[in-house]
C-alpha positions, -999 to 999 in steps of 0.1 A, spaced: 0 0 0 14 32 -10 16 61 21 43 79 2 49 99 -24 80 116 -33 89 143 -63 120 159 -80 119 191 -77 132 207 -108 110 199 -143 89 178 -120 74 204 -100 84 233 -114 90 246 -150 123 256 -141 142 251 -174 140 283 -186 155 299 -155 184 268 -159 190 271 -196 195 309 -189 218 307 -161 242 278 -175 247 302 -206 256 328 -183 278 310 -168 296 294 -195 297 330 -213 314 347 -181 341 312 -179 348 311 -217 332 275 -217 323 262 -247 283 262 -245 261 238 -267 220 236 -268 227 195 -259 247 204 -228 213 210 -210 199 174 -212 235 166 -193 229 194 -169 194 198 -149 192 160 -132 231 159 -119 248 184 -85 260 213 -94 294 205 -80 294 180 -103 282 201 -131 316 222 -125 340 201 -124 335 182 -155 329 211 -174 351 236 -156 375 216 -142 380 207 -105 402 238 -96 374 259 -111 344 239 -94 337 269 -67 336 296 -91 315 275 -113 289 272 -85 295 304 -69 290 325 -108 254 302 -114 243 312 -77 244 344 -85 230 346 -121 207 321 -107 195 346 -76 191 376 -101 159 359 -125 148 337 -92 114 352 -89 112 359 -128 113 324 -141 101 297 -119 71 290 -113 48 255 -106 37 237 -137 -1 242 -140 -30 222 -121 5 209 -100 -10 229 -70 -45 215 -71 -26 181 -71 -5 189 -42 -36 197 -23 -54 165 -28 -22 143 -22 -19 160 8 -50 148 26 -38 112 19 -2 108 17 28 121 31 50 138 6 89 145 0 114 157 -24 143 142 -32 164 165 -54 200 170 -70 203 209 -67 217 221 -35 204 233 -6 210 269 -12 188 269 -44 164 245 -33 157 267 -2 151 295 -27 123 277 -48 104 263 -22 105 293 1 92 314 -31 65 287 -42 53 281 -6 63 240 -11 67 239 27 35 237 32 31 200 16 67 187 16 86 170 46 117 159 45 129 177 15 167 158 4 188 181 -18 223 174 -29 239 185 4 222 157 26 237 126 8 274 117 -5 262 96 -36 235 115 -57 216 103 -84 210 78 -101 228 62 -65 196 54 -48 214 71 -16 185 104 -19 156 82 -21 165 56 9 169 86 31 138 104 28 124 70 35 143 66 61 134 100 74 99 92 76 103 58 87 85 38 55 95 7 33 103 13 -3 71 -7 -9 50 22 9 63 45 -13 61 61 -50 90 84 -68 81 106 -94 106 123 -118 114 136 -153 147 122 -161 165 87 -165 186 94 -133 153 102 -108 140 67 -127 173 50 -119 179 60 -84 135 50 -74 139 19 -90 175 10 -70 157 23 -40 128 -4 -44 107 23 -43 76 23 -74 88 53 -104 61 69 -121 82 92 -150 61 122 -160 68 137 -198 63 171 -195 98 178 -185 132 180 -204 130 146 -217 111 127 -246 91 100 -231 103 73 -257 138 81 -235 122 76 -203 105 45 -213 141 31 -218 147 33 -180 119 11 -169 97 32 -148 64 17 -135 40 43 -145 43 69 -172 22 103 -171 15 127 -193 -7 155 -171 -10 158 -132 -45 143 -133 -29 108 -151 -2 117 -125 -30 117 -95 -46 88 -113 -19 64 -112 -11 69 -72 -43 69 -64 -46 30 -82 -16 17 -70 -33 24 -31 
């Protein structure tokens, strides 16, 4: 019986890819990194740490992260914003399940988005890259919101639009539902075995409310 649900945050949530594709130009402009229209599929499901060293290199990993914080702060409030009828969802998962994220961006932005999109009110524990040593796909993220609220992967559901969040569910033994409406094709998603695919939040609320 499912008593849990758990979200990514980014493309999952909220259509933040705008805000992200803006902000890794930036940064890649101000480093004289070479910037290509594919990098983004690499970029929005992995730690920004990470982000930096491979494409900045490790002595350059702190300016990386430091540069995108701060492009990153300045068009905040501009660009992000919840995908539509995901509040309505929220509401009526509420009253049923208890409900976590489990995210790869760091603490510092993650704090930003929920504090401006009022997630606090539906979303305890919330993981970010900062609580765990191995991110995803590692299932490290998932097991410890579980752990946090004291449920057995079989109790719980995570939901996510890329192959990692698909990867690191199913290592967790948790159920993966992969929604399309993010940054990747579905046909992609598909390859990673999820459990569920949805296309809208009411297939979305459909599926967790069948596998109760």
């Amino acid at each position: 019986m499912i008593t849990t649900v758990l979200f990514d945050l980014d493309g999952t949530l909220t259509n933040s890819l705008p805000l992200i594709r803006r902000t890794y130009k930036k940064v890649f402009a101000d480093m004289g990194l070479s910037w290509e229209e594919t990098n983004i599929s690499h970029l929005v499901s992995l730690p920004l740490r990470e982000i930096g060293r491979r494409f900045a290199g490790e002595h350059k990993e702190q300016e990386f992260f430091d540069r995108y914080q701060h492009f990153y702060r300045q068009e905040h409030d501009e660009y992000i914003h919840l995908f539509p009828g995901t509040e309505d969802m929220l509401h009526k998962l509420k009253a049923h399940y208890k409900l976590g994220i489990v995210t790869s961006k760091s603490r510092i932005g993650t704090e930003m988005t929920v504090e401006f999109l009022n997630l606090e009110q539906w979303f305890s524990p919330i993981i970010t890259a900062d609580d765990v040593k191995n991110h995803k796909p590692h299932p490290e993220p998932v097991i410890k919101a579980l752990d946090t609220l004291k449920v057995e992967p079989g109790q719980a559901v995570y939901i996510g639009d890329s192959p990692l969040d698909i990867q690191a569910g199913n290592s967790a033994g948790v159920s993966t539902i992969a929604v399309s409406w993010g940054m990747v094709e579905k046909a992609v998603l598909i390859k990673h075995v999820p459990n569920h695919v949805a296309s809208t939040r009411e297939k979305l609320l459909s599926i967790i409310t069948q596998l109760t």
